[in-house]
N, C-alpha and C positions, 0 to 999 in steps of 0.2 A: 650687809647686803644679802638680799634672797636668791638663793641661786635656784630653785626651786621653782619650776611651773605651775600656778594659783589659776584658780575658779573666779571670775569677776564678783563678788558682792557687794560694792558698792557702787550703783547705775551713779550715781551723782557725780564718779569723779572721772575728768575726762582724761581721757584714754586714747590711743594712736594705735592703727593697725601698724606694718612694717615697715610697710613703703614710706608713710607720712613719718616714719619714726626715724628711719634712715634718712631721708632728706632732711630733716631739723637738726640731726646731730650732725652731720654734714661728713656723713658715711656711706658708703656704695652698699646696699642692700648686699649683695654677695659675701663683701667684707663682713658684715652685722651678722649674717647666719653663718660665717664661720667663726666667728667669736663666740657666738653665742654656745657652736656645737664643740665647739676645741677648748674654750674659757670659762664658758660660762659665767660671762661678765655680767648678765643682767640677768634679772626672772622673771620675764611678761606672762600676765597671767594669760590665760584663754578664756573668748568667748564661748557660747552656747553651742556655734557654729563651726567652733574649733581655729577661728581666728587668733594669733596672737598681738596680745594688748598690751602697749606702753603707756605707762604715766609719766608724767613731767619729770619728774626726779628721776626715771630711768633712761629718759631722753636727755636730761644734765650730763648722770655720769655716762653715758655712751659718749657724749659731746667732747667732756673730761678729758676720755679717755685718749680719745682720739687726736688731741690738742697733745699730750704726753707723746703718744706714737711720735708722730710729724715732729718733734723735738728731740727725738730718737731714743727714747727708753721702748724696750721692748715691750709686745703684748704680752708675749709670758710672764713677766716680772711684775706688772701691775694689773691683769685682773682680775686677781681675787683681793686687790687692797680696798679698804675700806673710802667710801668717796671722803670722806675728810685730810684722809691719809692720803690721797689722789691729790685734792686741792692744796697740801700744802707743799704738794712735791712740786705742783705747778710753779708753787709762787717760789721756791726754792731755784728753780730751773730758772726761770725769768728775773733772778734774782743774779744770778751769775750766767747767763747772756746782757745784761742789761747792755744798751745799745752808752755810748762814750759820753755821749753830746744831749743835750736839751732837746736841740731840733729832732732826733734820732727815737726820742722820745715821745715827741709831740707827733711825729708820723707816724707811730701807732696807735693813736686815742683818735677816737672817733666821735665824734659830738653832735648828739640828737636830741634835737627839740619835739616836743611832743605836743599833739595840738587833738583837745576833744575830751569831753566827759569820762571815759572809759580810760583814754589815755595818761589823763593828767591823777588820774588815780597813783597813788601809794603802791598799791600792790610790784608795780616794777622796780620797786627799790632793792628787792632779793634778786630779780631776774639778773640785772645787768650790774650785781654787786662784785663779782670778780670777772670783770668780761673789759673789755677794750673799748666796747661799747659807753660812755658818758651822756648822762642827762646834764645838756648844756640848762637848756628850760622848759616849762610845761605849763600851758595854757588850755584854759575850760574851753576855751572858743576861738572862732580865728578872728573878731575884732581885736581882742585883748592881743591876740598875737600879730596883728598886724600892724601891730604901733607898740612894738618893745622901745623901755628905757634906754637902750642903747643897741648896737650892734651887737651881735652874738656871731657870726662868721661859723655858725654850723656847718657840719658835712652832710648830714642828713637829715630831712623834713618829711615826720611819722604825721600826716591830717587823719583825721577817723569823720566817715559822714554818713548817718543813716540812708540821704537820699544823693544820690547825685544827680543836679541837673545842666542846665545851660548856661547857670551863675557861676559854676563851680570851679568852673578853670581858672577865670580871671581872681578868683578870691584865691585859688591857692597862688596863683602867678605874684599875687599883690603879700603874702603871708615866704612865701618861699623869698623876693627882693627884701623885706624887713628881717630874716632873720640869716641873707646871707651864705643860704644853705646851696650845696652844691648838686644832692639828690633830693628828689621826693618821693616818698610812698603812701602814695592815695589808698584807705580802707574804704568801702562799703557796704551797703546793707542791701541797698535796691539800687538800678541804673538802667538806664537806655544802653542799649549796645552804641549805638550812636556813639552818647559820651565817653563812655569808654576808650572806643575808639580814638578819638578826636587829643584826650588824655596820654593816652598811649604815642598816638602822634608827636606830641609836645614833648615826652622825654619821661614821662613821667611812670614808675612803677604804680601798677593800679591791680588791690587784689580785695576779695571778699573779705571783711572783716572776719578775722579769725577770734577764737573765743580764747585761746590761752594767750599770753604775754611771751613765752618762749617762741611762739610762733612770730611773731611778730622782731623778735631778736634776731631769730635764722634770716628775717626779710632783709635786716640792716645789713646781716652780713653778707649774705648772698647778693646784695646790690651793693657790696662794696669790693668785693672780691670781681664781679664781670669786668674781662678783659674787652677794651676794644674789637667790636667786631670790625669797624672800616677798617683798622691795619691789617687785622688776619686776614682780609680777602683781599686790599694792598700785595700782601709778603707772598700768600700762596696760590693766589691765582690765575692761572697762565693769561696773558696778554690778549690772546685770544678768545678766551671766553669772561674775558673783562669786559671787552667791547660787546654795543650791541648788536646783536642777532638780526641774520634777514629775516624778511618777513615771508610769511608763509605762501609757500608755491603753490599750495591746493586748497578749493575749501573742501569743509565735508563733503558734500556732494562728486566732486570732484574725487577723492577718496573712496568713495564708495563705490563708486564704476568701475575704479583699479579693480577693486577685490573684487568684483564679481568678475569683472572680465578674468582675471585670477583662475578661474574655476575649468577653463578651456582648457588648461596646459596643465601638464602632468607635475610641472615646479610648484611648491604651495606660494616660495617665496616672497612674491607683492602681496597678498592676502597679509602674511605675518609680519613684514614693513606696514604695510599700511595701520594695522591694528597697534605697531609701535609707533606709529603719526601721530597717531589719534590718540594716544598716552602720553606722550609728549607733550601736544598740543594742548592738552586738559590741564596736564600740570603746569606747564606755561602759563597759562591763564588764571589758574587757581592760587601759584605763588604769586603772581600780582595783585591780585585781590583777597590775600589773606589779609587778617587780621594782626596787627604785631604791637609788639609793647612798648617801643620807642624808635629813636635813630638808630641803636645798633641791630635793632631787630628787622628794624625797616632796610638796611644795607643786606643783611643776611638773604631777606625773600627776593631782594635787589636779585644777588649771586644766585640764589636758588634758580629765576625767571630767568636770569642771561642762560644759564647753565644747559638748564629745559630748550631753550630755545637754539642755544648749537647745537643740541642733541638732536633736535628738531629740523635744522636745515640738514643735518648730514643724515639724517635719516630719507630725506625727502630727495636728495641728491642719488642715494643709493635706488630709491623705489625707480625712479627717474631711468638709470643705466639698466635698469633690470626688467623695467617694461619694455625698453628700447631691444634689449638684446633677446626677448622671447616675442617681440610681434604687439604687445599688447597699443593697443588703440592708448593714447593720454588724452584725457578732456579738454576740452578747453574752455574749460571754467575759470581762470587764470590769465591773464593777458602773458603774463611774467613766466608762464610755464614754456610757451613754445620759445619766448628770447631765450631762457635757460636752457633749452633741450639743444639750438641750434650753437652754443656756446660750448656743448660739453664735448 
């Protein structure tokens, strides 16, 4: 191993800045530059810029490493070991946890089918050669993989597509029922946001085709590892901001008269509610119409939109008693504002 910070000399070989290098090893950034400055587990070279640069093999043993920690050997004790001496401590370790039973067995291996020129390449047979990860199958195209010899009962379904269009869903829909698979993750190269969207809608993982294979690894994992977002927001979120939100007491215009009218009285008070309405209000609206990557993503701007919007009535409850008690004039831009006013 180099412990040793390098000069890049070879542009050809690709290379990861920090951030992209911590997320692949599936490391907290923080965690990575204190290994790096207390162990000096890896030796990224630097850019021109003063950037430092990972290669594949240092994003391995980062990976490695970190698979060792979480099974409890310390960091001190292994890095400065050599990655081979790393890998066979893994298979060592996993050797004596090995789980009783077949089944206990089988609920660790994970089974991907791989669909696309790029994909059905060779090259992956190092990437995912000590990994949990399994090439159930691999096909050039999605005809050939849309009518497998048999059932394959995959967990995840890797498609690669230069273009994505209005065809696309249905052919992975019809490639994902033949081979069984339980995830999908859509690559591209070009797309309409539209589709995307639309992709994303349906459940499916959709990202830029990436150029290395390890990246594409961290994708399995990282879609394999997402917990349910509907029960997190089931388990932790109060009853009341489950439910949805009133609708909004004011509009803009309506808003804006508060604040100015605001400026007569010596309380800044309704100006700085009000300017909290109007942030509210923005994000309410914006988590509704974000962009999300599936159903659990879709549930989350779900919680985010209810959230924004009790923030949002109880903000507008408060602007409401505090016009009331300095004099200020309320619009009546709102039908809903004077029934509310006569209610409080």
């Amino acid at each position: 191993m180099m412990n040793t910070t390098n000069t890049v000399n070879d542009p050809h070989t690709p290379t990861y800045r920090s951030g992209v290098a911590a997320r692949l090893a599936g490391v907290p950034v923080e965690t990575l530059r204190v290994w790096e400055r207390r162990y000096k587990v890896v030796g990224p070279s630097m850019s021109s810029s003063g950037q430092r640069l990972y290669s594949s093999a240092e994003i391995r043993r980062l990976a490695l490493i970190k698979q060792l920690v979480d099974m409890g050997h310390p960091i001190g004790s292994i890095a400065t070991m050599s990655t081979d001496a790393l890998i066979a401590m893994r298979s060592a370790t996993k050797t004596l946890e090995a789980p009783r039973n077949s089944s206990e067995v089988a609920a660790r291996v994970s089974r991907v089918v791989l669909v696309g020129p790029l994909l059905s390449s060779r090259q992956f047979e190092n990437t995912l050669h000590d990994s949990t990860l399994v090439i159930a199958e691999r096909y050039v195209n999605l005809t050939d993989a849309s009518n497998p010899p048999q059932r394959i009962d995959a967990d995840i379904l890797v498609t690669e597509f230069p273009i994505l269009n209005e065809a696309s869903q249905d052919a992975i829909a019809s490639v994902k029922n033949a081979c069984g698979a339980t995830q999908v993750i859509v690559l591209y190269r070009f797309a309409p946001s539209a589709v995307i969207r639309r992709l994303r809608m349906a459940g499916y993982e959709v990202a830029r085709a990436p150029s290395d294979s390890i990246e594409i690894e961290a994708l399995c994992r990282a879609l394999l590892r997402i917990p349910s977002v509907e029960s997190k927001i089931a388990a932790s979120v109060p009853p009341a901001i489950a439910s949805i939100p009133a609708p909004p007491r004011f509009d803009e215009q309506g808003l804006i008269a508060l604040a100015n009218s605001s400026s007569t009285v010596y309380c800044e008070c309704p100006r700085h509610l009000v300017e909290l309405v109007l942030s509210m209000s923005a994000f309410e609206r914006y988590s509704a119409e974000c962009a999300n990557r599936g159903p659990d993503d879709a549930a989350l701007h779900r919680d985010l939109q209810h959230t924004a919007g009790h923030a949002r009535a109880l903000l507008e409850g408060a602007l409401l008693r505090v016009a009331t008690a300095e004099g200020i004039h309320v619009p009546q831009t709102l039908p809903a504002t004077r029934d509310l006013a006569t209610n409080m």
